[in-house]
C-alpha positions as CSV (number, residue, x, y, z in Angstrom):
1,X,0.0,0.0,0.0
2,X,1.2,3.4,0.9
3,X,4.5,5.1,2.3
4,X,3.4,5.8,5.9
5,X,5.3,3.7,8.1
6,X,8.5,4.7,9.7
7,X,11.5,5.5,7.6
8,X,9.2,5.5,4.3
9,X,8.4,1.7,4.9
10,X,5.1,0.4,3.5
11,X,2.3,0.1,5.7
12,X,0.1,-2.3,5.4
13,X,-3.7,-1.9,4.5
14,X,-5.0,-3.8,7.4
15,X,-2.1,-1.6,9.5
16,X,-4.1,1.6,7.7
17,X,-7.2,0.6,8.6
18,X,-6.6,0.0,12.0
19,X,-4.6,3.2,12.7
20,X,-7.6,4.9,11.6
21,X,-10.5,3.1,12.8
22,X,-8.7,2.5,16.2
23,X,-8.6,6.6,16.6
24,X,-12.4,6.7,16.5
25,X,-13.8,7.4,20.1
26,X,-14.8,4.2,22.1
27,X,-13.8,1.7,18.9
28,X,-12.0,-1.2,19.9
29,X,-9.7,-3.4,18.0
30,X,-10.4,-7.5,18.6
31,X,-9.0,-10.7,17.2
32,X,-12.0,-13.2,16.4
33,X,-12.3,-16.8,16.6
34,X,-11.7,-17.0,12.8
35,X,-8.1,-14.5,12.2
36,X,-10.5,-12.0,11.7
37,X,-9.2,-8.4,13.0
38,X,-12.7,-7.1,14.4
39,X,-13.7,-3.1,14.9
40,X,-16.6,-2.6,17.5
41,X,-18.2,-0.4,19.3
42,X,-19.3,-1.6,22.7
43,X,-21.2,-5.1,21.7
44,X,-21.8,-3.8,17.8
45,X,-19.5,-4.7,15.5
46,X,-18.4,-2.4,12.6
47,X,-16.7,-5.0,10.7
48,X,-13.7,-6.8,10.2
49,X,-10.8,-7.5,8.4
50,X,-9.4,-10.7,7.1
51,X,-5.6,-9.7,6.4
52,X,-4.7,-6.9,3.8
53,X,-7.4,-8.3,1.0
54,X,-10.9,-8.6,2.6
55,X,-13.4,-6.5,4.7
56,X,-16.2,-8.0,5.9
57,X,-19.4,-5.7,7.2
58,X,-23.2,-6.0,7.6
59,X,-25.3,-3.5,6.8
60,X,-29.2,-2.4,6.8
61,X,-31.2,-4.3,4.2
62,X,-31.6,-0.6,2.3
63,X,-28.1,0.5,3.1
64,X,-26.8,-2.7,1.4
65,X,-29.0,-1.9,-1.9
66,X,-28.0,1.2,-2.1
67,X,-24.0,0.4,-1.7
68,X,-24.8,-2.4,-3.6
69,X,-25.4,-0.7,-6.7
70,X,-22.7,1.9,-6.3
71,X,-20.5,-0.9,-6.3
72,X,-19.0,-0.7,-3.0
73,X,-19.7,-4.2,-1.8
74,X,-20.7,-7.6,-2.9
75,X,-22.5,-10.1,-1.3
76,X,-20.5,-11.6,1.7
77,X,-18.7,-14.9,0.7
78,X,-20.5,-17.3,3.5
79,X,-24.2,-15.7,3.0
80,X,-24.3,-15.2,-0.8
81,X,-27.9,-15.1,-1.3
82,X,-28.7,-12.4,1.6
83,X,-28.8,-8.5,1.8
84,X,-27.2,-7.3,4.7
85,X,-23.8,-9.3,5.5
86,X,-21.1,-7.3,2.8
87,X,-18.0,-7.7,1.8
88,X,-15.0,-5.8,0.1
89,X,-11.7,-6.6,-1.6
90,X,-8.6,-4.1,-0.7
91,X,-6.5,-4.2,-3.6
92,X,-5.3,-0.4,-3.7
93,X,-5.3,2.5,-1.6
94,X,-8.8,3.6,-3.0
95,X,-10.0,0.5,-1.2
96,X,-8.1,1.3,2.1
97,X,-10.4,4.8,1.9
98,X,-13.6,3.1,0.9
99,X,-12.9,0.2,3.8
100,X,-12.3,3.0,6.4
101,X,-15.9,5.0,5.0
102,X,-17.6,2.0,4.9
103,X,-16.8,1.5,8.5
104,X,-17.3,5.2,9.9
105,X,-20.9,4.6,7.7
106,X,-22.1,1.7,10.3
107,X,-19.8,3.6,13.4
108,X,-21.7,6.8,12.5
109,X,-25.3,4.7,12.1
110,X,-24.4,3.5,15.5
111,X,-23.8,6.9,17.2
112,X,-26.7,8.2,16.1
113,X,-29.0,4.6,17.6
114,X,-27.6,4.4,20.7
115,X,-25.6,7.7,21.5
116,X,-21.8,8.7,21.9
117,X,-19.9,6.4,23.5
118,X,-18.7,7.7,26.9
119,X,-15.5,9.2,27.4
């Protein structure tokens, strides 16, 4: 991915993402039972990373339509058939930016349900 890290060295995209997401008030950073590299807030998860080539998220039924056809995301690998679970490659640093939106889209969508998360 990008120059970033010390010295001019790489960073990754996951090490990107994280940085970011991590920053975000009351987000936490979890490994999951599968290698996933989870993002949540409090018991709400805003997705997760598998490595530097996959995001995984679930979305709204009307959110996922709409992302859906601006070809953000495609249907998550282990629920093909269903609206709502989403996934997205990370092959460039226009995906890092779209991962990190896409996750500040369900952080935000949070927020706004159940309130800030306390300082």
């Amino acid at each position: 991915m990008s120059a970033g890290g010390t010295a001019g060295t790489p960073i990754t995209a996951s090490e990107a993402i994280t940085a970011e997401v991590a920053s975000w008030p009351g987000v936490e950073v979890d490994d999951g039972e599968r290698g996933e590299l989870a993002f949540k807030l409090g018991p709400r998860e805003l997705g997760h990373l598998h490595g530097d080539h996959a995001a995984h998220f679930s979305f709204p039924k009307s959110v996922w339509h709409e992302l859906r056809a601006q070809g953000r995301i495609v249907h998550h690998p282990v629920f093909p058939e269903k609206a709502g679970p989403a996934a997205r490659r990370i092959d460039n640093d226009d995906d890092v930016r779209d991962v990190i939106a896409l996750l500040r889209l369900n952080y935000d969508r949070i927020v706004a349900n159940r309130g800030a998360p306390a300082a």
